[in-house]
VEXDREN-2710 file (C-alpha; in Angstrom, 1 decimal):
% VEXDREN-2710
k/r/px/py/pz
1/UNK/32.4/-3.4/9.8
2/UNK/28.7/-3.1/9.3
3/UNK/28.4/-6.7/10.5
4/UNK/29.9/-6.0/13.6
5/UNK/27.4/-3.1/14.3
6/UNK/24.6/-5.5/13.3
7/UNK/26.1/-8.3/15.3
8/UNK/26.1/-6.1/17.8
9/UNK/22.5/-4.7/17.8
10/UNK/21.1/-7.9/17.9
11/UNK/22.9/-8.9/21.2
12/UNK/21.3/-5.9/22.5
13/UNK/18.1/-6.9/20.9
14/UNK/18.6/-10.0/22.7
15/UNK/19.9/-9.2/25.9
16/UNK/16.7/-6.7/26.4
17/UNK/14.5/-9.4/25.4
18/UNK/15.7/-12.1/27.5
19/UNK/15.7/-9.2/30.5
20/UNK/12.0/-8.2/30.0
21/UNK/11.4/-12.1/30.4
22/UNK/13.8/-12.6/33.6
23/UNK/12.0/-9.5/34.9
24/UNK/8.6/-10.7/34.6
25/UNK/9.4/-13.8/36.6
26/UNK/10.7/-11.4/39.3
27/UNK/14.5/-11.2/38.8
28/UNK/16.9/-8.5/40.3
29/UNK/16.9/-5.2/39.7
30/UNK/19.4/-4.4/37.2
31/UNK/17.2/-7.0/35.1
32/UNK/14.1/-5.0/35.8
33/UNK/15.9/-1.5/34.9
34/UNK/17.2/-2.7/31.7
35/UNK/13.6/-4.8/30.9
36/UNK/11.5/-1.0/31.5
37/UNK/14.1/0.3/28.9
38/UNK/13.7/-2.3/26.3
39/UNK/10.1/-2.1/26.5
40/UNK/10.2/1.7/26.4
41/UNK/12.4/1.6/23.4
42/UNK/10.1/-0.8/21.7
43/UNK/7.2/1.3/22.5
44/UNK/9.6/4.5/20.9
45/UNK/10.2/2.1/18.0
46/UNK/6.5/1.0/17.4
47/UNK/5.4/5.0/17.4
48/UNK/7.6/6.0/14.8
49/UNK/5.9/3.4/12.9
50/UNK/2.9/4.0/12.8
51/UNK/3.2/7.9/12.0
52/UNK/5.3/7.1/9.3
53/UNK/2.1/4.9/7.9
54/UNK/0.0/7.3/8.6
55/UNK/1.7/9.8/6.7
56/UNK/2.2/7.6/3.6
57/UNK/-1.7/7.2/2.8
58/UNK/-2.0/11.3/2.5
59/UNK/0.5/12.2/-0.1
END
């Protein structure tokens, strides 16, 4: 079961990945909806990160 979920994440992953690509050489604008998402997601993502490094150094 946890493969599925995994398997299933990465689609996504990849889906949003190959939509930010599609929408920077100008496609619909589903594509373009779904590419903002990804990237804000990955923004989301890369935040967390790096206040969960910051807080490791002080303890």
């Amino acid at each position: 079961m946890t493969i599925v979920v995994l398997l299933g994440v990465l689609l996504l992953v990849i889906g949003g990945c190959v939509c930010v690509v599609w929408a920077a050489r100008g496609g619909p604008r589903w594509v373009r909806v779904v590419a903002t998402a990804t990237l804000a997601a990955g923004e989301l993502v890369s935040r967390s990160n790096q206040r969960s490094r910051r807080g490791d150094g002080e303890e």
